[in-house]
C-alpha positions as CSV (number, residue, x, y, z in Angstrom):
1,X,111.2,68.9,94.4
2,X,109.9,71.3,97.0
3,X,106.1,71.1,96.8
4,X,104.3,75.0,96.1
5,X,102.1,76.5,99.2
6,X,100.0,79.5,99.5
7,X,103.0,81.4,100.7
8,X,104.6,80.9,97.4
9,X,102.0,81.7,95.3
10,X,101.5,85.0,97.2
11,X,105.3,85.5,96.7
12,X,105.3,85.1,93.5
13,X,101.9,87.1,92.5
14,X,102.9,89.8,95.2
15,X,101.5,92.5,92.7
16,X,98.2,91.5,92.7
17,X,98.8,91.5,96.6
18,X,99.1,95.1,96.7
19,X,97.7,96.2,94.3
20,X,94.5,94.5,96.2
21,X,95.7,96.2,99.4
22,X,96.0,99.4,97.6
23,X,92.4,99.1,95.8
24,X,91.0,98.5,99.6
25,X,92.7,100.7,101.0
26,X,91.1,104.0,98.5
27,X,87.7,102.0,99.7
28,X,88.1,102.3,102.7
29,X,88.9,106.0,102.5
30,X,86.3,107.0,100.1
31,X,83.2,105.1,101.1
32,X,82.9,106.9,104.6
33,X,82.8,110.0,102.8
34,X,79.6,109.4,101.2
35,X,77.9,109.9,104.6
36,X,78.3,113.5,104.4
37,X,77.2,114.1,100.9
38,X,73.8,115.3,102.4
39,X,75.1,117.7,105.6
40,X,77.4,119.3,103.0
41,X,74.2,120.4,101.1
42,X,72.3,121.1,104.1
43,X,75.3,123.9,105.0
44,X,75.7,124.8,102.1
45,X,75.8,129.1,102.0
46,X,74.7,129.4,98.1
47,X,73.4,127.6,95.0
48,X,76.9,128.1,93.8
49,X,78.4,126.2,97.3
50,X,75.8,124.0,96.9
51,X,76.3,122.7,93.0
52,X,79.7,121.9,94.1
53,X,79.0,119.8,97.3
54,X,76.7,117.7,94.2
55,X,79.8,117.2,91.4
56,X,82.3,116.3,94.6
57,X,79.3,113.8,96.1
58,X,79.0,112.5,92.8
59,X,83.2,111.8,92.2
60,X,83.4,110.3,95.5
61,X,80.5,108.0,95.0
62,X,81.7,107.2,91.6
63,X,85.5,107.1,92.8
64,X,84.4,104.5,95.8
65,X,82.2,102.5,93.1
66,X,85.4,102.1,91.3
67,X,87.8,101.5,93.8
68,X,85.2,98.8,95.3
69,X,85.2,97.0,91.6
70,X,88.8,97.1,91.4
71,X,89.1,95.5,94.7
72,X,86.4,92.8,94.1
73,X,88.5,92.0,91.0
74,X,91.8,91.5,92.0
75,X,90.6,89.7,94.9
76,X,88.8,87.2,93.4
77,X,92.2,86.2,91.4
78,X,93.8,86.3,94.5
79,X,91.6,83.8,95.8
80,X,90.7,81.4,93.0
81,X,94.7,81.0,92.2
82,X,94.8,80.5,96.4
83,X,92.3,78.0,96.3
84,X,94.1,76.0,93.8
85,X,96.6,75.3,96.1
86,X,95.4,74.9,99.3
87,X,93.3,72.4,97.6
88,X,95.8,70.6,96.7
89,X,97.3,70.6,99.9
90,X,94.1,69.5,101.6
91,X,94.0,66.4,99.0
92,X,97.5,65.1,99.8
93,X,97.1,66.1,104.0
94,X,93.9,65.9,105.2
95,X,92.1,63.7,102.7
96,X,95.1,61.0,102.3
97,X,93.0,59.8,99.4
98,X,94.1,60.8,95.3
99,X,91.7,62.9,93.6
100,X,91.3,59.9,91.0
101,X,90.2,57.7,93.6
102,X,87.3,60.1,95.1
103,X,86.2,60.2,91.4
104,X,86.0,56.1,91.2
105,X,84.4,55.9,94.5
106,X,81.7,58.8,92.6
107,X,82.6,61.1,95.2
108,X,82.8,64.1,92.6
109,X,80.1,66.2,94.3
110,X,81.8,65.9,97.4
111,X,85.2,67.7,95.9
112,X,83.2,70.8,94.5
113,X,81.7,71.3,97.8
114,X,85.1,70.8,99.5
115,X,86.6,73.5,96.9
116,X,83.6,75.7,97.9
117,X,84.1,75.4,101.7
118,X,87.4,76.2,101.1
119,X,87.0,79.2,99.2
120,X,84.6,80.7,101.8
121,X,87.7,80.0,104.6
122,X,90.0,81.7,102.7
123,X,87.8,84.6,101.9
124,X,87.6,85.1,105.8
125,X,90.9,84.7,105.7
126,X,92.1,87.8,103.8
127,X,89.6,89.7,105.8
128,X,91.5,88.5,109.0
129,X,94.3,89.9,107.3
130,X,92.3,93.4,106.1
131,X,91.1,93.6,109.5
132,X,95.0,93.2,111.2
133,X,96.0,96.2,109.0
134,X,92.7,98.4,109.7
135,X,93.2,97.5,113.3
136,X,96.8,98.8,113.1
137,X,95.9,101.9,111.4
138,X,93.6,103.3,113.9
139,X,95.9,102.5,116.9
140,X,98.5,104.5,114.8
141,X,96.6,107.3,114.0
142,X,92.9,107.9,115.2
143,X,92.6,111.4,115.3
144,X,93.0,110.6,111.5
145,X,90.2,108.2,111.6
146,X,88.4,110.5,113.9
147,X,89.0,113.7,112.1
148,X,86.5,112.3,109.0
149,X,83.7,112.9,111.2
150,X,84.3,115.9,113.5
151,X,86.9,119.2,113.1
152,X,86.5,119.6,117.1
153,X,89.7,119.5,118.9
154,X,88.2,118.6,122.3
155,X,85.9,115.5,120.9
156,X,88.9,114.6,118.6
157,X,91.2,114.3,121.9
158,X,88.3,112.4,123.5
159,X,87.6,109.6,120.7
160,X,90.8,109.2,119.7
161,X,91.2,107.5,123.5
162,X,88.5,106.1,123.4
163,X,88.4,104.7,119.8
164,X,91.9,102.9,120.4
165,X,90.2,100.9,124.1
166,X,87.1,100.2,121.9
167,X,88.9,98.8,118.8
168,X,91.5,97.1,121.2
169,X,90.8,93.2,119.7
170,X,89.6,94.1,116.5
171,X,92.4,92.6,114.7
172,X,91.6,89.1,116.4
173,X,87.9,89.6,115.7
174,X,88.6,87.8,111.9
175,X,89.4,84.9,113.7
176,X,86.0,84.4,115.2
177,X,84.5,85.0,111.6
178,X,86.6,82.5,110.2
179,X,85.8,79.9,112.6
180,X,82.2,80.6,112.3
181,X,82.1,80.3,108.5
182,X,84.3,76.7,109.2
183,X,81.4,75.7,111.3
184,X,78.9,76.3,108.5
185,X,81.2,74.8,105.8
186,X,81.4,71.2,108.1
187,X,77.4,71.3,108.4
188,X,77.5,72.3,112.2
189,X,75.5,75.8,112.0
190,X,74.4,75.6,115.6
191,X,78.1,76.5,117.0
192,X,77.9,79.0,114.5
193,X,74.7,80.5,115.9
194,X,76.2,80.0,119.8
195,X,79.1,82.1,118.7
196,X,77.4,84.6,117.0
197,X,74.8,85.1,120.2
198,X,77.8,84.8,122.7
199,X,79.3,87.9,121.7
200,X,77.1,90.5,121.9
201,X,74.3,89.1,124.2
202,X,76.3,86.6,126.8
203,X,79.1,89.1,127.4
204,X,78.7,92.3,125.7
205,X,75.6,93.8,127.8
206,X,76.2,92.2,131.0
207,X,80.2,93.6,130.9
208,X,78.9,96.9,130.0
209,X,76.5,97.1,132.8
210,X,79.9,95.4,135.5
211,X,82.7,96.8,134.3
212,X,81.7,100.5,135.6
213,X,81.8,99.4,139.2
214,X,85.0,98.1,138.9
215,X,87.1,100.5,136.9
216,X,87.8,104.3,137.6
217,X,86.8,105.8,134.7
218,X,83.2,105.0,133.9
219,X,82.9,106.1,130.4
220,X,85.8,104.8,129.7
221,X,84.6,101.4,130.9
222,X,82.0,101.0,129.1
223,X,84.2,100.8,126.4
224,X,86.4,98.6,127.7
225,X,83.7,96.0,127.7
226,X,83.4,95.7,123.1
227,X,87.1,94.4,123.6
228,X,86.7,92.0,126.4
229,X,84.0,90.4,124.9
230,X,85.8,90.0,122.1
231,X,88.7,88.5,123.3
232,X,86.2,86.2,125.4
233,X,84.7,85.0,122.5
234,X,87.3,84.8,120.6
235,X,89.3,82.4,123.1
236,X,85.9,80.6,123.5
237,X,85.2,79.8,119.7
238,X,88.9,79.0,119.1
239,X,88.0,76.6,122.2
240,X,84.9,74.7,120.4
241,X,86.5,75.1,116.7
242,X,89.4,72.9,117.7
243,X,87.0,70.2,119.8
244,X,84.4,70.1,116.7
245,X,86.9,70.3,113.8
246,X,88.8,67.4,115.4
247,X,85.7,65.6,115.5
248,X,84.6,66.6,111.7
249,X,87.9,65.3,110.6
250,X,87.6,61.9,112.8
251,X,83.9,61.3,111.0
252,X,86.0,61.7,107.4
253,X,88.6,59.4,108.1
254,X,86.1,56.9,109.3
255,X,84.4,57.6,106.7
């Protein structure tokens, strides 16, 4: 009998799936709006105009505290049920040992922290997933994205140019989280930290400062450099989270 996965489970609970999308998805519309609750009021021509910036401030903050709840919710089901079986997975693969005979040897602690580590993976894991659809939307349409902030045609044609070179390898960016959360979850916070610092220190400020002398378009360069770091560091921590997870793995079979 063919075994259940994580793919399965989403299958069959593909409801909650987008139903969690969805509940993100009014987040991620509403919260930016709060932002301009307070230059509403500060144009506002009249008491009158005024009043009714407050009541639609307060409906989109309430709206957005909602949505937020709904989306905490569903995703924590989403993830507990996920959990269940990837633990079990990592039991029968990785561990090669029965759950009964951790639980002779008293290695009870040991599986709660396992189940924890594995729930922080997987929470980085649906935000890789958040992050390849919030990716795809502003490539697709960032004047829309752009438009929350500005009416002006000209700076609208600018940034939407610009916003689609700066967010170029945000959709890979949940990777490095992932892997940094992993290295924290295996007790090696260091590679964590070198990751973290990589990023924007290593590459970010010195591409920003080289790439201008080497492309046409200046201002455009500069934004050019957010996704060459990041697909720098990306390749780099993919580099080091295969070497040390290998070597996390070869300390738990030896152990």
């Amino acid at each position: 009998m063919k075994k259940a996965t994580v793919n399965d489970y989403f299958r069959h609970h593909w409801v909650k799936l987008m139903l969690f999308a969805l509940f993100t998805a009014a987040v991620s519309f509403f919260a930016p709006l709060k932002n301009f609750q307070l230059k509403w009021l500060i144009d506002s021509k009249s008491k009158q105009e005024a009043l009714g910036y407050m009541g639609l401030g307060f409906l989109i903050t309430f709206t957005s505290w909602f949505f937020e709840r709904l989306s905490r919710r569903s995703f924590t089901k989403l993830a507990c049920g996920a959990v269940e079986q990837v633990r079990g997975q990592v039991m029968e693969r990785v561990l090669r040992r029965p759950v009964s005979q951790y639980q002779r040897e008293g290695d009870a602690a040991y599986l709660s922290l396992l189940t924890t580590d594995l729930r922080t993976l997987y929470d980085d894991y649906y935000m890789s997933l958040f992050n390849i659809a919030f990716w795809g939307g502003i490539m697709l349409f960032p004047k829309a994205f752009a438009g929350i902030f500005t009416p002006d045609a000209e700076l609208l044609a600018f940034t939407a140019k610009a916003l689609r070179i700066y967010c170029g390898a945000l959709f890979i960016f949940g990777i490095q989280i992932a892997c940094q959360m992993t290295f924290v979850s295996i007790g090696n916070a260091p590679c964590s930290i070198i990751v973290a610092i990589l990023r924007k220190f290593v590459l970010l400020i010195p591409l920003i400062f080289i790439l201008p002398h080497i492309l046409p378009d200046r201002t455009m360069a500069v934004y050019t450099a957010e996704p060459v770091a990041d697909t720098l560091a990306v390749i780099f921590t993919m580099v080091m989270f295969g070497t040390q997870f290998r070597k996390a793995l070869k300390k738990l079979e030896e152990a």
